[in-house]
C-alpha positions in Angstrom: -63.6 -18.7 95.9 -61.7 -21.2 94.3 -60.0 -19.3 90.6 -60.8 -21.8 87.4 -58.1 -23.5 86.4 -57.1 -22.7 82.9 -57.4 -26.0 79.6 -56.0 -25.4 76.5 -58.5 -27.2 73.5 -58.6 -30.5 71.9 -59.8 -30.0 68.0 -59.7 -33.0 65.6 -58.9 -32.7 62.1 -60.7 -33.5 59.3 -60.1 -37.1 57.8 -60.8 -40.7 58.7 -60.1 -42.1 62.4 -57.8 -44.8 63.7 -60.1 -47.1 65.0 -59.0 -48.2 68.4 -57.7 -51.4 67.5 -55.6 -50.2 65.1 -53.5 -48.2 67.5 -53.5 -51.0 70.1 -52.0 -53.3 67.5 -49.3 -50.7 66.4 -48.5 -50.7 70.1 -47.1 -54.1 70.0 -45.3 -53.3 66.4 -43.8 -50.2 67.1 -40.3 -50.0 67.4 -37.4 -47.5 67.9 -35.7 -46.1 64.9 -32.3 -47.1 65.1 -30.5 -44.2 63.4 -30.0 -41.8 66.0 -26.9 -40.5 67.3 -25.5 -42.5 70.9 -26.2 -38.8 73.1 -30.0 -38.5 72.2 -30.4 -42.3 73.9 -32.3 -41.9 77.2 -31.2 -44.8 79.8 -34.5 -44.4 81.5 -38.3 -43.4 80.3 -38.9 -43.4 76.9 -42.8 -44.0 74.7 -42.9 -43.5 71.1 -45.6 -40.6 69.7 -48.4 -41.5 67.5 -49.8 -39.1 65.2 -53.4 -40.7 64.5 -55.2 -38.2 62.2 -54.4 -37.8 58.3 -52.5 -34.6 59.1 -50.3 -36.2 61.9 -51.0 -33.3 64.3 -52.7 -35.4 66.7 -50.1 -36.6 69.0 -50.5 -39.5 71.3 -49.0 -42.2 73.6 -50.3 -45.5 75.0 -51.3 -45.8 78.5 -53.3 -47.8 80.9 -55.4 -46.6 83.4 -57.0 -48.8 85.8 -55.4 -52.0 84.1 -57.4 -50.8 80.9 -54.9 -49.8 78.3 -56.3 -46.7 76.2 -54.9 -43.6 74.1 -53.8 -40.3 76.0 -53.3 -36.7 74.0 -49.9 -35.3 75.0 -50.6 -31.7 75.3 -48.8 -29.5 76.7 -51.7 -26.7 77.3 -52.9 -28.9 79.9 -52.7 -28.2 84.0 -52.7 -31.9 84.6 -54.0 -35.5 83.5 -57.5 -35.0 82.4 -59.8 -38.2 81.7 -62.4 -37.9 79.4 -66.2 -39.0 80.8 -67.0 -42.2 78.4 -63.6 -43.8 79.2 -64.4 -43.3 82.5 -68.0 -45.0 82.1 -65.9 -48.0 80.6 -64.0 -48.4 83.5 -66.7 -48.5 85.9 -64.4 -47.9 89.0 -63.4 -45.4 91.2 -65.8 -42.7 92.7 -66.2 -39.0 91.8 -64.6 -36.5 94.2 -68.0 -34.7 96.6 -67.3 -31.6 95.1 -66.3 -29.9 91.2 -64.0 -27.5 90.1 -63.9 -25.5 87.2 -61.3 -25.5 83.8 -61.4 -22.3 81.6 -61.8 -23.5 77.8 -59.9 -22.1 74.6 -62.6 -19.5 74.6 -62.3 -18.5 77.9 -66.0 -20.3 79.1 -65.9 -21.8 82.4 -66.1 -25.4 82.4 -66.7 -27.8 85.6 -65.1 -31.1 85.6 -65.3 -33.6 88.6 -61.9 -34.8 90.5 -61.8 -38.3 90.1 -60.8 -41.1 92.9 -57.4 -42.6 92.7 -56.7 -45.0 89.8 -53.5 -46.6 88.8 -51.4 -45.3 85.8 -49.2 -46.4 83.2 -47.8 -45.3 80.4 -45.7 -47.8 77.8 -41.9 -47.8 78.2 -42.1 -45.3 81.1 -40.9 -45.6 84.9 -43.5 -46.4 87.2 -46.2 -44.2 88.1 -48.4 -43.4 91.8 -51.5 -43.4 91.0 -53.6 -40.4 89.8 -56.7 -38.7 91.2 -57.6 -37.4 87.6 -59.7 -34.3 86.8 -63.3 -36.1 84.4 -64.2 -33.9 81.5 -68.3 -34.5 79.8 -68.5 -35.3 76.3 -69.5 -32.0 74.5 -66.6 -33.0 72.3 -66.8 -36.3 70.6 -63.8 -36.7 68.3 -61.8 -38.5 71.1 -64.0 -41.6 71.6 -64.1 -41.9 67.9 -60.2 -42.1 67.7 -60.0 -43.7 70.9 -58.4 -41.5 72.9 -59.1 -41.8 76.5 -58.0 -38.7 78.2 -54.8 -35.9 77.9 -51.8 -36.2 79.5 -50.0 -32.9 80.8 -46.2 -34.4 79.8 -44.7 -31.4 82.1 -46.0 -33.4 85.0 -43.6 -36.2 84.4 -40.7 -34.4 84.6 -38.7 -35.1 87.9 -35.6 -33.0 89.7 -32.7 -33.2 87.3 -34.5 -35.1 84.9 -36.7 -33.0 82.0 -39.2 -34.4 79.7 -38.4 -34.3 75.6 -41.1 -34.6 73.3 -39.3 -35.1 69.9 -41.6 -35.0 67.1 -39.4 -35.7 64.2 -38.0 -38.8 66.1 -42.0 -39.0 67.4 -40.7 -40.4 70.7 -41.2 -38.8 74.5 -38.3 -39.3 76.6 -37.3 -38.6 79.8 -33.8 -36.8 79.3 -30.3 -35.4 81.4 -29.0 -32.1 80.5 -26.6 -33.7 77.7 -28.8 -35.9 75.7 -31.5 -32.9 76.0 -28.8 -30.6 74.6 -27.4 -33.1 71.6 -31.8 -33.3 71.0 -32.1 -29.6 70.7 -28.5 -28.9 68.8 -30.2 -31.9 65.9 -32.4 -28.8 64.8 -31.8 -25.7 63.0 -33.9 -22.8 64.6 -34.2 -22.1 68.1 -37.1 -20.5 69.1 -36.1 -19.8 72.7 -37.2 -20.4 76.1 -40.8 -20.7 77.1 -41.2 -19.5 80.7 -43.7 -21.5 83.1 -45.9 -18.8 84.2 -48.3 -20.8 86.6 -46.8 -23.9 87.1 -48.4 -25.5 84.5 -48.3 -23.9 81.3 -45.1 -22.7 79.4 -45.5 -18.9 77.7 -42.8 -17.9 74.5 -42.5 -14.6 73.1 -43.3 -14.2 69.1 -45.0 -11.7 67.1 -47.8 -12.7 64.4 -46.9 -9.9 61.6 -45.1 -7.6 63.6 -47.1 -7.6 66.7 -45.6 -9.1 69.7 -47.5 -12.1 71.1 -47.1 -14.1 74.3 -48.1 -17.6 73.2 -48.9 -20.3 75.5 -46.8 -23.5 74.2 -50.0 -26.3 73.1 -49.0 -29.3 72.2 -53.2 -30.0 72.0 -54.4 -27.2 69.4 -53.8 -28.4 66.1 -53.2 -24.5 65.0 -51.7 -21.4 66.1 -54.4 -18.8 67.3 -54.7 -15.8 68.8 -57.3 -14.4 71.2 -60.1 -12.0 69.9 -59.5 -9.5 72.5 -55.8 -9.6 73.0 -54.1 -6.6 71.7 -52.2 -8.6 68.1 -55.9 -10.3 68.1 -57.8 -7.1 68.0 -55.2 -5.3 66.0 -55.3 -8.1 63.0 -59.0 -9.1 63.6 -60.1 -6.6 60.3 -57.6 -8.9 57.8 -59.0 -12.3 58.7 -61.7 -14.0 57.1 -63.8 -17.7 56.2 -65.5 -17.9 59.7 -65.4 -21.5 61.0 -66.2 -23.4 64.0 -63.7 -25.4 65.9 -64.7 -27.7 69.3 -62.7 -27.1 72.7 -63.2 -28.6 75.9 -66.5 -26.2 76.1 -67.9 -27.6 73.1 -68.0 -25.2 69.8 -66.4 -22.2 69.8 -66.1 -19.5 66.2 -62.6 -18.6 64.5 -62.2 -16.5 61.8 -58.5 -17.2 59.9 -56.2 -15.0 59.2 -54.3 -16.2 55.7 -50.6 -16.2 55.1 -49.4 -14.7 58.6 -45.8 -14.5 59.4 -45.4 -15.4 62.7 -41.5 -15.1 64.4 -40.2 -17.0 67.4 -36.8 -16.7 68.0 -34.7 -18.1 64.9 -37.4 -19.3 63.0 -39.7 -17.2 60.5 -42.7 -19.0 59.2 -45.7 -18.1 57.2 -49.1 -19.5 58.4 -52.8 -19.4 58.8 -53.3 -18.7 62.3 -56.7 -18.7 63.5 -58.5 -15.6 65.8 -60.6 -17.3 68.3 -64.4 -16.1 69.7 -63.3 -15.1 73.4 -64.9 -14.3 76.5 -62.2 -11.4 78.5 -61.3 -13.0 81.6 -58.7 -12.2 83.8 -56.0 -14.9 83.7 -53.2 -16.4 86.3 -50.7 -16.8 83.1 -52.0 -13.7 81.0 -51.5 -14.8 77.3 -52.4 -13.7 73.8 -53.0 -17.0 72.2 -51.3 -20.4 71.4 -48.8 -22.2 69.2 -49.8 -25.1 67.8 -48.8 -28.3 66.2 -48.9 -26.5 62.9 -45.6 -25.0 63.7 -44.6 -27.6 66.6 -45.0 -30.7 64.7 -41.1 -30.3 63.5 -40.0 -29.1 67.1 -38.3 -30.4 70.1 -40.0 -29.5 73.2 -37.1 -30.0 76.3 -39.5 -28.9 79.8 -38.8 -29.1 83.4 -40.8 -27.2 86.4 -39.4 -24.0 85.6 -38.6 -23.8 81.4 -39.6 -25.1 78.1 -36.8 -25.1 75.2 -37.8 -25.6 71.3 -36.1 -26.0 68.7 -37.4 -26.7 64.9 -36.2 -28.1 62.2 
């Protein structure tokens, strides 16, 4: 029997939406800040990062699917490109794969999403592209057709041998990077949280501790906060001190969170204080056993350097 495949959430913020001709006419107006040092220039790939919520953690790039050009979450707690079902209807091509498969959501719930048939794929600025045969998510979750956001890339798919991926937030630009300009991109910043392990192949574990107790975080480029799991052991063993219940929407559709105020959380060389959320779960057994994620609460000032095997941040 075929194992779910685990998918990290998508939650949208409060605050008005960018309507989707908005962000297709900042696509034409965007361009490059100039002020960068020669080393962090990347002779190949590169797509500037939107942020398209009030609170800029919503982080996206354009893309075209099927010759329509659309919105895609980067987000890094995703196994692969993921399309979601109304962007699909408005395609009206391509045929659903004879049989599903199952994601597991942020709280653990068991998800089916249909394997799509193979459409053609761009994303702006970027080298070309084979096609993709992407997994269709259902619409329990409507924030993404408001903002016009299509689907969810998984960035770590992009990288290639010898080539890794950057997503630079302060810069908000995704590049595809050598060794030395990934290097001069990570040196730029202050605190080095460390090196995130790929534990499945897909998604990219670091080692923290949310006041005091150690935590293996899964690296989420698309949860807007930091959480931890209700039954891991720091989630269980900080449960009693949260409070202010509130619901927040996955994949799976709604899923409870209680918030626990003013945590310190520690990842390497950085020290922050946060609220960091302790999510509903259901205890499943899991191919890249985690306690919970980090988030573009803390990530938002980071440069994420992946490749097949590692994940380096660094914060400033």
């Amino acid at each position: 029997m075929r194992q779910p495949i685990e998918e990290e959430p998508f939650v949208l913020s409060d605050g008005p939406p960018l309507s989707v001709r908005e962000a297709l006419a900042k696509r034409e107006a965007y361009a490059l800040a100039e002020a960068q040092p020669e080393s962090f220039a990347a002779p190949g790939a590169r797509t500037p990062i939107e942020r398209v919520d009030r609170s800029r953690l919503v982080p996206v790039v354009h893309a075209t699917i099927a010759d329509h050009p659309t919105l895609l979450l980067v987000d890094t707690g995703a196994y692969d490109h993921i399309l979601h079902g109304w962007f699909v209807h408005v395609l009206q091509e391509g045929e659903a794969a004879t049989k599903s498969e199952a994601v597991v959501d942020h709280a653990a719930r068991s998800v089916s999403v249909e394997r799509w048939s193979s459409l053609s794929f761009a994303i702006d600025g970027w080298s070309p592209l084979a096609p993709i045969k992407p997994a269709v998510l259902g619409d329990e979750n409507l924030g993404p057709r408001a903002i016009g956001i299509g689907g969810i890339l998984s960035p770590q798919r992009l990288a290639t041998a010898g080539r890794a991926v950057a997503l630079d937030f302060p810069a908000n630009e995704m590049a595809e990077v050598s060794e030395a300009a990934a290097t001069a991109r990570l040196g730029a910043h202050g605190s080095f949280l460390g090196v995130a392990t790929s534990c499945d192949g897909a998604h990219y574990v670091l080692a923290a501790t949310v006041e005091g107790k150690p935590a293996q975080l899964i690296v989420d480029t698309g949860s807007f906060t930091t959480d931890l799991k209700a039954s891991s052991s720091p989630g269980r063993a900080l449960a009693g001190r949260s409070s202010i219940a509130r619901e927040i929407y996955t994949v799976g559709g709604p899923v409870e969170t209680r918030v626990l105020s003013d945590a310190e959380l520690k990842a390497g060389q950085l020290s922050t204080k946060l609220d960091v959320r302790v999510v509903s779960d259901r205890t499943r057994a899991s191919r890249c056993p985690h306690d919970g994620v980090l988030g573009m609460d803390v990530l938002r000032a980071c440069v994420l350097v992946m490749d097949a095997s590692r994940m380096r941040i660094a914060c400033g």
